[in-house]
MARFI-38667 format. One record per residue (C-alpha): residue number from 1; residue in one letter; chain; x, y, z. Coordinates in nm, 3 decimals. Example, Ala and Ser with C-alpha at 12.3 -4.5 7.8 and 13.67 -1.06 7.14 Angstrom:
BEGIN
PT	resi	resn	chain	xx	yy	zz
PT	1	A	A	1.230	-0.450	0.780
PT	2	S	A	1.367	-0.106	0.714
! end
This chain:
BEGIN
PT	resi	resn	chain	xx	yy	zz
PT	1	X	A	-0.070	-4.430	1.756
PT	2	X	A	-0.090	-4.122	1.574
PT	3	X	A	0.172	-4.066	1.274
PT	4	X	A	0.441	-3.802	1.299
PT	5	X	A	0.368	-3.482	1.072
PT	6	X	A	0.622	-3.534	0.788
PT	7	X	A	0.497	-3.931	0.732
PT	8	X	A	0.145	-3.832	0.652
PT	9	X	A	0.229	-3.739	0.300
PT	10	X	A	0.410	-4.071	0.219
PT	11	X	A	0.090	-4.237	0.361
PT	12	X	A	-0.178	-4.060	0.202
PT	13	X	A	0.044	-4.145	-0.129
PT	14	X	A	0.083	-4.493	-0.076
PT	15	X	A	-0.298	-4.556	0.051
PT	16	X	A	-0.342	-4.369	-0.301
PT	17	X	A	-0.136	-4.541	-0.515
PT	18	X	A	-0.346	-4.846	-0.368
PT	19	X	A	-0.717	-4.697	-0.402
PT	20	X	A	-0.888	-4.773	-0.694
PT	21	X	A	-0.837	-4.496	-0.996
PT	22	X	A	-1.175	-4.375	-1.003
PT	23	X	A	-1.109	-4.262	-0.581
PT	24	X	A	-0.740	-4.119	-0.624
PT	25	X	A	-0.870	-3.761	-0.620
PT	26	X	A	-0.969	-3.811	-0.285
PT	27	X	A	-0.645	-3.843	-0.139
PT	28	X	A	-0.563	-3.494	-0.289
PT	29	X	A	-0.812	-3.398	-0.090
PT	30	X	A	-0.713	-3.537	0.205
PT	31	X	A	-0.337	-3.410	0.211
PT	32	X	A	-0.491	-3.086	0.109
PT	33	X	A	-0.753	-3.044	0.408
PT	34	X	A	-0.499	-3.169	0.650
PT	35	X	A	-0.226	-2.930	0.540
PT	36	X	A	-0.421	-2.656	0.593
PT	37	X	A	-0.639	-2.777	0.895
PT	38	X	A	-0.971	-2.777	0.793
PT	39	X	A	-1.097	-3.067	0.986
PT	40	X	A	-1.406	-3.004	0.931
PT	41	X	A	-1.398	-3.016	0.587
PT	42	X	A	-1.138	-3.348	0.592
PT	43	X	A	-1.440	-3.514	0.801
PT	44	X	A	-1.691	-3.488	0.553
PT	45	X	A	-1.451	-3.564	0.260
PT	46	X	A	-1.344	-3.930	0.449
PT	47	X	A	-1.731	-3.971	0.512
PT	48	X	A	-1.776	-3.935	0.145
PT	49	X	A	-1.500	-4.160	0.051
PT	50	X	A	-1.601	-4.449	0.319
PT	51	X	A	-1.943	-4.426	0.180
PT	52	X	A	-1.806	-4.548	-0.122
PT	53	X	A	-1.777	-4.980	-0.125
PT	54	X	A	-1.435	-4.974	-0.311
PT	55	X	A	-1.290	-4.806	0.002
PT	56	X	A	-1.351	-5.113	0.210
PT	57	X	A	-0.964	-5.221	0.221
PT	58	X	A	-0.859	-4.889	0.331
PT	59	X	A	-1.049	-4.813	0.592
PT	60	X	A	-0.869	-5.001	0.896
PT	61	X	A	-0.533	-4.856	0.780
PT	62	X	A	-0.650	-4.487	0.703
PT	63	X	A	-0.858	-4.507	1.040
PT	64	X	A	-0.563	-4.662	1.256
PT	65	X	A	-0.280	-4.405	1.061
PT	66	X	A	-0.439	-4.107	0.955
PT	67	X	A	-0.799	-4.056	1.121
PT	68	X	A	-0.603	-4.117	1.459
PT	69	X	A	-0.342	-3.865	1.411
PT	70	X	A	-0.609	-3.615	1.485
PT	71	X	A	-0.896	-3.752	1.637
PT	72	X	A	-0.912	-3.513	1.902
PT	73	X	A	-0.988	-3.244	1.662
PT	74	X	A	-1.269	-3.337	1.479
PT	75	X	A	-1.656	-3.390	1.526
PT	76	X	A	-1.692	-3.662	1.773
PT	77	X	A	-2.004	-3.805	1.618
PT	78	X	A	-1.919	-3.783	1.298
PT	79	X	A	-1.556	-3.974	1.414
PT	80	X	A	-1.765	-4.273	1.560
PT	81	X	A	-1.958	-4.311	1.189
PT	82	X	A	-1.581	-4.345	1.069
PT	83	X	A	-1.491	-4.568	1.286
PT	84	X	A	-1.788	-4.763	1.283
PT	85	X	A	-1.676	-4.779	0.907
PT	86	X	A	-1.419	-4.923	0.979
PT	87	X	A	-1.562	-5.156	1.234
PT	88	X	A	-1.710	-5.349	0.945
PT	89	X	A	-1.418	-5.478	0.761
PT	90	X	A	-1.294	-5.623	1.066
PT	91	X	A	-1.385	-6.012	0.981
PT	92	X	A	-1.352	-6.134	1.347
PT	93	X	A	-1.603	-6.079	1.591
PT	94	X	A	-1.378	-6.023	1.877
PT	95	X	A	-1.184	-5.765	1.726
PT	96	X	A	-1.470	-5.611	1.594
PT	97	X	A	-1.598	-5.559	1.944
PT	98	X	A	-1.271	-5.467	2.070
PT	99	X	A	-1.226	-5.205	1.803
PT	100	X	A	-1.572	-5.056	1.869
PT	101	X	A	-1.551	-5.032	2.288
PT	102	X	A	-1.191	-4.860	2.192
PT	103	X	A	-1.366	-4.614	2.006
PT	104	X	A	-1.678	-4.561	2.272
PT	105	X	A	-1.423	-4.518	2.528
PT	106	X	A	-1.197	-4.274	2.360
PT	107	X	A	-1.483	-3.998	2.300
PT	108	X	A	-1.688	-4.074	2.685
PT	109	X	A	-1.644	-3.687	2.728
PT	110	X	A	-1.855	-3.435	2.928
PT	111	X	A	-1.858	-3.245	2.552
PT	112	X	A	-1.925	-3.548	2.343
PT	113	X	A	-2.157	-3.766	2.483
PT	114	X	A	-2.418	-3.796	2.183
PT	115	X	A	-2.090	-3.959	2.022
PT	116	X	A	-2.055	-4.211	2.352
PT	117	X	A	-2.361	-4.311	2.305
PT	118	X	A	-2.372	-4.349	1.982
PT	119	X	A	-2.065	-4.596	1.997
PT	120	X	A	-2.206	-4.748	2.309
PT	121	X	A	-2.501	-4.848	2.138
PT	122	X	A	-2.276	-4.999	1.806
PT	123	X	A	-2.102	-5.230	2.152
PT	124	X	A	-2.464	-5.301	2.276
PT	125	X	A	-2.527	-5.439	1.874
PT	126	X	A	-2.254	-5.667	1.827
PT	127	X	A	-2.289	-5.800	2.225
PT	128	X	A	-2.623	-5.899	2.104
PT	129	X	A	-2.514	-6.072	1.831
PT	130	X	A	-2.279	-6.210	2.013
PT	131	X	A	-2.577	-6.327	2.267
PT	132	X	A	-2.434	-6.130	2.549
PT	133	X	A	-2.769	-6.015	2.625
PT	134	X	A	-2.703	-5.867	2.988
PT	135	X	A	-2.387	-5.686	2.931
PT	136	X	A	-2.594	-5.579	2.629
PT	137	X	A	-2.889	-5.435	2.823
PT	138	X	A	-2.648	-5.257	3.062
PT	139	X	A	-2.486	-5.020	2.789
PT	140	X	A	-2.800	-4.998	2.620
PT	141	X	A	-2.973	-4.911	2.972
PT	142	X	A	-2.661	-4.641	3.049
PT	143	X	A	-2.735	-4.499	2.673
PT	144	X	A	-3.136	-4.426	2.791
PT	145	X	A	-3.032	-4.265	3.083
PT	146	X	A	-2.777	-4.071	2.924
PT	147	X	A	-3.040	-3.956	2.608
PT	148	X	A	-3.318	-3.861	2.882
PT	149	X	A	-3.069	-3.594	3.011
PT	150	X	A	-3.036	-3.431	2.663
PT	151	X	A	-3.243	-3.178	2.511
PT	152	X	A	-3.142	-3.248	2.185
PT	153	X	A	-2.965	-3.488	1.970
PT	154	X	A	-2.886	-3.606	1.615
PT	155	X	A	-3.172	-3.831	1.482
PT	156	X	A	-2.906	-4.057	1.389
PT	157	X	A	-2.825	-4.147	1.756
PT	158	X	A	-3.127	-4.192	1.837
PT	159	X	A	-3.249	-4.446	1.579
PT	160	X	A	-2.953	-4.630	1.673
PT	161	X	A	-3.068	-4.682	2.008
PT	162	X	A	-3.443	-4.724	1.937
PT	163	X	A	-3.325	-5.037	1.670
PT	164	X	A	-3.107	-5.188	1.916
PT	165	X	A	-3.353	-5.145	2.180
PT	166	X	A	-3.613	-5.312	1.957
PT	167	X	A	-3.359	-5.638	1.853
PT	168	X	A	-3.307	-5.668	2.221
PT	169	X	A	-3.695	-5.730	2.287
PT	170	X	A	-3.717	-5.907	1.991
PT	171	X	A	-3.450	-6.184	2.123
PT	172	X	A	-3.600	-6.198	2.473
PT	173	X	A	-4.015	-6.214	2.330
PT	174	X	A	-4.095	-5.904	2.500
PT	175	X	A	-4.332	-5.801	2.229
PT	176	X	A	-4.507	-5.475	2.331
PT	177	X	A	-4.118	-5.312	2.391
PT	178	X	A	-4.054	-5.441	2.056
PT	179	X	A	-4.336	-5.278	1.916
PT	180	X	A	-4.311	-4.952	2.068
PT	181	X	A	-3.941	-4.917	2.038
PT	182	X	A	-3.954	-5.041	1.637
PT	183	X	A	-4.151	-4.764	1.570
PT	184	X	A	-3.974	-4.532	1.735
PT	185	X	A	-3.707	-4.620	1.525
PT	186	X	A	-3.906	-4.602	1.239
PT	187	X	A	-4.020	-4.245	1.285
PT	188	X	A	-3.631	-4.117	1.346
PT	189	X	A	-3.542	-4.262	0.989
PT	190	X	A	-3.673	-4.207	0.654
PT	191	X	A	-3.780	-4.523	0.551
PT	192	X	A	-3.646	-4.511	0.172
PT	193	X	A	-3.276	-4.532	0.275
PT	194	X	A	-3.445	-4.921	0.414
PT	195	X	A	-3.416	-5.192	0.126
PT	196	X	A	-3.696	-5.368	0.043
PT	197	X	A	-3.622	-5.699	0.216
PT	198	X	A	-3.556	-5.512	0.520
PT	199	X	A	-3.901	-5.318	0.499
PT	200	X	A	-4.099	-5.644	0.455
PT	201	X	A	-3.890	-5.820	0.737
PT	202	X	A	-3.990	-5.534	0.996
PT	203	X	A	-4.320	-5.526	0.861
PT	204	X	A	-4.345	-5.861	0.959
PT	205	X	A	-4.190	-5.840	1.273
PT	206	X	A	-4.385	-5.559	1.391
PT	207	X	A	-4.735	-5.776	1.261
PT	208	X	A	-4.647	-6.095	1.478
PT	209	X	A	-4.534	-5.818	1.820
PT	210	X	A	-4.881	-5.693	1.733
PT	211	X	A	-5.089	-5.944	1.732
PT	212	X	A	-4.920	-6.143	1.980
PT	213	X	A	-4.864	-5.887	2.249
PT	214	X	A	-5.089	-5.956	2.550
PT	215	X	A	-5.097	-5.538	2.633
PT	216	X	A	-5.155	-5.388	2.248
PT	217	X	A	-5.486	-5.425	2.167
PT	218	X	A	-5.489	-5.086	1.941
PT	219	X	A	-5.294	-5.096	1.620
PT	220	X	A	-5.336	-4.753	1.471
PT	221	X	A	-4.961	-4.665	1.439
PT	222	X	A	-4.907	-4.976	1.235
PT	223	X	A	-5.215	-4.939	1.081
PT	224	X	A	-5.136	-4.597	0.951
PT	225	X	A	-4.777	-4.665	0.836
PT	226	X	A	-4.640	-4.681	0.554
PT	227	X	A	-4.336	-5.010	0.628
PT	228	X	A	-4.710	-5.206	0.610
PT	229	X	A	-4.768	-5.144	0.213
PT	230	X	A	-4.421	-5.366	0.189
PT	231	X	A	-4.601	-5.673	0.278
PT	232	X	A	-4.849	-5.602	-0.049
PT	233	X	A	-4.802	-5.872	-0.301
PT	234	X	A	-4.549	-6.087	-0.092
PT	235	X	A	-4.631	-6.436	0.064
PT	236	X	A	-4.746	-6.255	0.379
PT	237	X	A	-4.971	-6.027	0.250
PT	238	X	A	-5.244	-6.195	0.431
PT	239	X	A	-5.061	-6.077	0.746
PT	240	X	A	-5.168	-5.730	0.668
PT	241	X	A	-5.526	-5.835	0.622
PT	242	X	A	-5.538	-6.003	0.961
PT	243	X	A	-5.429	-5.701	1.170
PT	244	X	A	-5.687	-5.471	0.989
PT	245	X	A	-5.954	-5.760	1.057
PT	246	X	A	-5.843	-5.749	1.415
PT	247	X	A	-5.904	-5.366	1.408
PT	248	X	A	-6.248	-5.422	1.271
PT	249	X	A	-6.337	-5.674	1.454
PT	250	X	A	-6.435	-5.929	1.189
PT	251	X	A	-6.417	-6.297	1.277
PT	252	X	A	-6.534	-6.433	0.939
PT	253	X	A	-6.218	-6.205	0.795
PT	254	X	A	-6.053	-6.407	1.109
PT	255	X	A	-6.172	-6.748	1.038
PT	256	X	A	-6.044	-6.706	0.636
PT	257	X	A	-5.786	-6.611	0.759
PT	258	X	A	-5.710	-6.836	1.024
PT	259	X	A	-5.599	-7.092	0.802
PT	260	X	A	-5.281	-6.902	0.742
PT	261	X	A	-5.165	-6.863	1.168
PT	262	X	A	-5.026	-7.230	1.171
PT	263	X	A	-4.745	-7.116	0.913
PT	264	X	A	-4.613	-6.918	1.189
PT	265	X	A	-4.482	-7.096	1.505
PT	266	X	A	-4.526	-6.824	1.746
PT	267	X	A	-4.905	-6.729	1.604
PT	268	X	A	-5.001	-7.107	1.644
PT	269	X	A	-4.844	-7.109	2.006
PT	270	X	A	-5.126	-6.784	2.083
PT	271	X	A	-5.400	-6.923	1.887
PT	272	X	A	-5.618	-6.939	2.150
PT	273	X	A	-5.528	-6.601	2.278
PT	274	X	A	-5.561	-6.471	1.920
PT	275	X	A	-5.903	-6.617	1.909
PT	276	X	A	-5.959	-6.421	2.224
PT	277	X	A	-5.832	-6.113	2.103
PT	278	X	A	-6.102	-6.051	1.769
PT	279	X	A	-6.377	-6.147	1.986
PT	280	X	A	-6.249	-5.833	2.223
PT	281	X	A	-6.218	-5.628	1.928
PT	282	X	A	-6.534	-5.734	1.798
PT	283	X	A	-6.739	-5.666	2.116
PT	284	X	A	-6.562	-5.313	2.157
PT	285	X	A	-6.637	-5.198	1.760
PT	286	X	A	-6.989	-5.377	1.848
PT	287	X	A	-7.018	-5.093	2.097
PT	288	X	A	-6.846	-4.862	1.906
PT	289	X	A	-7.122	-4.886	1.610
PT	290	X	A	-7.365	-4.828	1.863
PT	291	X	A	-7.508	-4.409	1.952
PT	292	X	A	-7.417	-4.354	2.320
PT	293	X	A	-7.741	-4.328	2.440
PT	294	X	A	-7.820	-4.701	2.308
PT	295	X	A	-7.542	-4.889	2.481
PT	296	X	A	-7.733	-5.130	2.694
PT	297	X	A	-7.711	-5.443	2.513
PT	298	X	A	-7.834	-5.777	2.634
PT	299	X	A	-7.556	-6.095	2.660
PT	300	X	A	-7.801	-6.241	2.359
PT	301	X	A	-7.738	-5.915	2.102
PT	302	X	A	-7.371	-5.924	2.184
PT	303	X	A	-7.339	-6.246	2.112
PT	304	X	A	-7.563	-6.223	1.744
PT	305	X	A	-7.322	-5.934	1.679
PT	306	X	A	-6.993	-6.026	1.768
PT	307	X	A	-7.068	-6.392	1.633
PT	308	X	A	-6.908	-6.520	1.977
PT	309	X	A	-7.046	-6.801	2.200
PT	310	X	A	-7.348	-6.688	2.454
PT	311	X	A	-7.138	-6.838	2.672
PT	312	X	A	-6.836	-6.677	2.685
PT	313	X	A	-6.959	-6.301	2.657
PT	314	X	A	-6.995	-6.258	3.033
PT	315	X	A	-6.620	-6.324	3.073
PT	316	X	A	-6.538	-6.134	2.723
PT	317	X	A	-6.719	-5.794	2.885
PT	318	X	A	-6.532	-5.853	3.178
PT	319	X	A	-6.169	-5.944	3.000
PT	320	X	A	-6.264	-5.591	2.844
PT	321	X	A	-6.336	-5.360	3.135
PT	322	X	A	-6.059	-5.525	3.327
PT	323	X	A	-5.826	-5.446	3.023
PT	324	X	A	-5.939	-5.100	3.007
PT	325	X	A	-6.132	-5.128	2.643
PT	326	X	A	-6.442	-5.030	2.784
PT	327	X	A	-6.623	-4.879	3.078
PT	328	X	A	-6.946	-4.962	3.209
PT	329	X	A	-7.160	-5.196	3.449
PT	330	X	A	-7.269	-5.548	3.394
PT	331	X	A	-7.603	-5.660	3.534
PT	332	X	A	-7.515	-6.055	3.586
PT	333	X	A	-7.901	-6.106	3.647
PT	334	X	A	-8.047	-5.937	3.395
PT	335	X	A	-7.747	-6.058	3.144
PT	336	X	A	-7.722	-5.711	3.044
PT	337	X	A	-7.399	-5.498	2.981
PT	338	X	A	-7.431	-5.082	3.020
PT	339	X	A	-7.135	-4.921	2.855
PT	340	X	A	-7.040	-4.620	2.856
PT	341	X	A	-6.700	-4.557	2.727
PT	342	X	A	-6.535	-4.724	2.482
PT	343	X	A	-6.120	-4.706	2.366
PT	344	X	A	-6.063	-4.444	2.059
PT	345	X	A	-5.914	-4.674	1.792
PT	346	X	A	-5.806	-4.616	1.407
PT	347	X	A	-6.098	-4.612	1.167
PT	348	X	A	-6.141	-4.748	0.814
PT	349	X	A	-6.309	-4.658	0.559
PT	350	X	A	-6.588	-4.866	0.628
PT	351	X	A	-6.616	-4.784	0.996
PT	352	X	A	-6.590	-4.414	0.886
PT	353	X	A	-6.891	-4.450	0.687
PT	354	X	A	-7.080	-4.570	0.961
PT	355	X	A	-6.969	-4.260	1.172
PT	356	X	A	-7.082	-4.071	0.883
PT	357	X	A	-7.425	-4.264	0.889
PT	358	X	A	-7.421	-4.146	1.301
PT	359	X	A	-7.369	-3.779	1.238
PT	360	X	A	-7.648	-3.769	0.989
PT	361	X	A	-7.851	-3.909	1.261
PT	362	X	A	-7.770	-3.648	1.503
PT	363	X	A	-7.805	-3.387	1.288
PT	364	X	A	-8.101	-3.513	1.200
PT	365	X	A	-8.259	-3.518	1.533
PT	366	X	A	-8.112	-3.193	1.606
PT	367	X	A	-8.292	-3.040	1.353
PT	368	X	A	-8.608	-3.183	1.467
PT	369	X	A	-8.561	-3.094	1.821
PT	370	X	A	-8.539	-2.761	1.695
PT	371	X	A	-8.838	-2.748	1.462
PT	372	X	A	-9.047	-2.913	1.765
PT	373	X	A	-8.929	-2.594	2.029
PT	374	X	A	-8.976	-2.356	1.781
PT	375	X	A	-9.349	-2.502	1.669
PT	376	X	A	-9.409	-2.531	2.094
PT	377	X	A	-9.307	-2.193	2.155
PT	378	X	A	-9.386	-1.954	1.874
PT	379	X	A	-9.548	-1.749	2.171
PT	380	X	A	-9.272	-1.712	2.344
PT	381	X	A	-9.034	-1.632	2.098
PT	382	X	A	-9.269	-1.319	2.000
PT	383	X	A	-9.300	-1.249	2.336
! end
């Protein structure tokens, strides 16, 4: 309930009599700002002063007292990161959630919708956490439709989403949405205001969604970022290795490797798919290495180059065209694949050397095309 105008002073100077001594100023600030009615500039200043840790104790009372008083007037968005806030120092769960649907419901506006959703997704949060997973997906699915209707919106909102999202697939094992919607998240924040312990725990997260997914068999995005350097000279630094094996295409990386999977319970529960998984990679950079026009390969040479059973490269090619990796014929007879196409996929340095090694080739051959037409046709050129 908001406070009548003449006991806001007495408040502000009791809640300041309470802060700690180092935070007193603020309070000046406060009666100051609200005096005069510059909400704008009393938001930021009770930003600044919840961002502090020693205001932890005042945050329910100045929220419920003060901030109420006139809610109405001030940025939305920048009212649900107060009250979320305050949400924290609330040590039951209940009330926590309570506080927090309050708060989404109080700003579901036509003008302040970023602000819903925003709140909406701090509900979806604690629901999960809570293991309400389907009222959880509902707000979060109301929030999606919602953000597709906006042409803008603060980052803020949606990283919120996109790590909600990605905790919500992570819970229900639906590793591909994890994947996609962790890096989404990723790419809305800057990734120093994560600690370290939370870097290396998405790092690893992201990893096991990786290699486990049945759908991503391109890691580039991980590959390239940056959260993956947070796994160097930790316990599951070998983690990093495997994925760039896996890009590559390397089972004797693999089987070094290998040794490591049974330390994590959901990589030994895919080991066999795992297993399948490098020998797909390893017949698609196979290809890959290979100049277009010399893409016929016999079942035998596949096999010598991938290092994978004779056997089982009939049903590898076809596991691959099926999946999209490649495109081309095989002739079952003749035990003989044609491809033709194969998926883009990040290079390193080592694979970029042998595209180097390629364009030399080509240029190469180019050249001597060139010399032969000009040695074959000196007459006509003078003609």
């Amino acid at each position: 309930m908001a406070m009548e105008t003449d006991t806001i002073p007495n408040l502000l100077g009791d809640q300041r009599d309470q802060a700690p001594e180092e935070l007193q100023n603020y309070f000046i600030d406060f009666e100051d700002y609200w005096e005069r009615k510059l909400w704008h500039e009393l938001t930021d200043k009770l930003i600044e002063y919840f961002d502090h840790p020693e205001s932890a104790k005042q945050r329910i009372p100045l929220f419920e007292t003060f901030i109420k008083s006139f809610a109405n007037k001030i940025n939305q968005l920048k009212l649900v990161t107060l009250g979320l806030n305050t949400a924290s120092q609330y040590k039951d769960d209940d009330e926590r959630l309570a506080f927090v649907s309050a708060l989404a419901k109080g700003v579901n506006k036509p003008a302040s919708q970023d602000a819903y959703v925003y709140a909406t997704v701090a509900v979806a949060t604690m629901q999960l956490r809570l293991g309400e997973f389907e009222e959880a997906r509902k707000q979060l699915d109301e929030c999606e439709q919602i953000l597709e209707g906006f042409d803008s919106v603060e980052t803020v909102v949606h990283a919120s989403f996109y790590r909600a999202n990605a905790e919500y697939y992570k819970a229900k094992h639906e590793f591909a949405a994890y994947y996609k919607n962790a890096l989404l998240f990723l790419a809305c924040i800057d990734l120093a205001d994560l600690d370290l312990r939370e870097r290396q725990s998405r790092a690893y997260d992201l990893s096991i969604a990786a290699l486990v997914s049945d759908s991503i068999y391109n890691f580039g995005e991980l590959l390239l970022h940056p959260i993956l350097d947070s796994l160097d000279k930790t316990p599951h630094a070998w983690l990093r290795e495997l994925l760039f094996a896996f890009n590559r295409g390397d089972l004797i990386a693999y089987d070094v490797l290998a040794g490591n999977i049974s330390k994590v319970p959901l990589l030994k529960e895919h080991q066999t798919f795992l297993y399948q998984k490098i020998s797909l990679s390893a017949l698609t950079e196979t290809v890959f290495r290979r100049p277009p026009h010399d893409r016929a390969m016999t079942f035998a040479t596949i096999s010598e180059e991938t290092k994978v059973q004779s056997n089982e490269i009939e049903h590898l090619i076809m596991k691959a065209l099926s999946l999209g990796l490649l495109r081309g014929t095989i002739d079952q007879v003749a035990e003989i694949a044609r491809i033709n196409w194969v998926q883009p996929k990040v290079l390193d340095m080592k694979q970029i050397e042998s595209m180097r090694g390629r364009l030399r080739e080509w240029d190469s051959s180019v050249n001597q095309l060139g010399n032969w037409i000009e040695g074959v046709g000196k007459d006509v050129w003078a003609a």
